[in-house]
C-alpha positions in Angstrom: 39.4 -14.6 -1.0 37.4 -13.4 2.0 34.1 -11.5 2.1 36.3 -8.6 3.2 38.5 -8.5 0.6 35.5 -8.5 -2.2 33.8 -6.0 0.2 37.2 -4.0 -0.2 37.5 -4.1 -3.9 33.8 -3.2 -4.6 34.6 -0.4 -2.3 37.4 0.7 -4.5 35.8 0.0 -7.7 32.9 1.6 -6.5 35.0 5.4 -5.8 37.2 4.8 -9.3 33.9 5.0 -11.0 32.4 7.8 -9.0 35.9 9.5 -10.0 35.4 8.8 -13.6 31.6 9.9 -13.7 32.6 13.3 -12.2 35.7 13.9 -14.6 33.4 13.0 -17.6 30.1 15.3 -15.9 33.1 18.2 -15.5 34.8 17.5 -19.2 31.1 17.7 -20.4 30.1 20.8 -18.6 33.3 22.7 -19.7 32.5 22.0 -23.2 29.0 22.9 -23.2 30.5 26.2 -22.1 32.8 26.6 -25.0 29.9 25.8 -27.2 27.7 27.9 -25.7 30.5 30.9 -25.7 31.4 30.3 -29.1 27.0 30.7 -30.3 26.7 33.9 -27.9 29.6 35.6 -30.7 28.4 33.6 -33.5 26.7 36.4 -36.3 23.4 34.4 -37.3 22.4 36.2 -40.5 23.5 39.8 -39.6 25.4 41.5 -42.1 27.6 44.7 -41.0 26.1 47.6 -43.1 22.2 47.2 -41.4 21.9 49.3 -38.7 19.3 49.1 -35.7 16.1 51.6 -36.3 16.7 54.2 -33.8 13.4 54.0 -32.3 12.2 55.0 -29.1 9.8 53.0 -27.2 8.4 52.0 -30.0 6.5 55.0 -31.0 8.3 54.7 -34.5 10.4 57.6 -34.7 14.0 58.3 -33.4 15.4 60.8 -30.7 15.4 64.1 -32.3 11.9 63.8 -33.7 10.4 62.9 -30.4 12.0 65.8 -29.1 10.6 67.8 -32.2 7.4 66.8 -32.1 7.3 67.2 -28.0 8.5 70.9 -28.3 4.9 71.9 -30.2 3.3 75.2 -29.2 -0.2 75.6 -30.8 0.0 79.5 -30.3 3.5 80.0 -32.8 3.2 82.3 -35.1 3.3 81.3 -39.1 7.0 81.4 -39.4 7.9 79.9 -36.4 5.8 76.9 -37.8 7.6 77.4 -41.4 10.9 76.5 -39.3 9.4 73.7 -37.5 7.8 72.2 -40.9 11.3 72.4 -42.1 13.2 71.0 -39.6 11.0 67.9 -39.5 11.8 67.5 -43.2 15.5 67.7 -42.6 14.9 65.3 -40.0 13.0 62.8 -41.9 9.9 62.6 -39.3 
């Protein structure tokens, strides 16, 4: 067995391992994938019937009281501000 012939099988050892090392890295990447799919849809300690607070911004209040409370005009007269009083009760703000 010639120096060649060594050099020639080191050679081909040397790319059947390089082979191996990228099929593993590629079988190990597609599974870390899955994994990582399969968390992303996984319900961590969220039950169906709670709902999101509709809050804006925030501020602590939802959509239609914001919009209540921005449509304010100091200068309404008493009833106008009876309807507005209960509007915000119906509303819950």
């Amino acid at each position: 067995m010639s120096i060649e012939d060594v050099a020639d099988r080191a050679d081909v050892w040397s790319e059947a391992i390089k082979k191996i090392a990228k099929a593993v890295t590629a079988a190990g990447v597609a599974l870390a994938a899955a994994i990582g799919g399969l968390l992303m849809w996984w319900p961590f300690g969220v039950s169906e019937s709670e709902e999101p607070p509709a809050l804006i911004g925030g501020a602590g209040f939802g959509a239609q009281c914001s919009q209540l409370y921005s449509a304010i005009d100091h200068n309404w007269t008493e009833g106008q501000w009876t309807v507005w009083e209960q509007l915000r009760k119906d509303l819950g703000c």
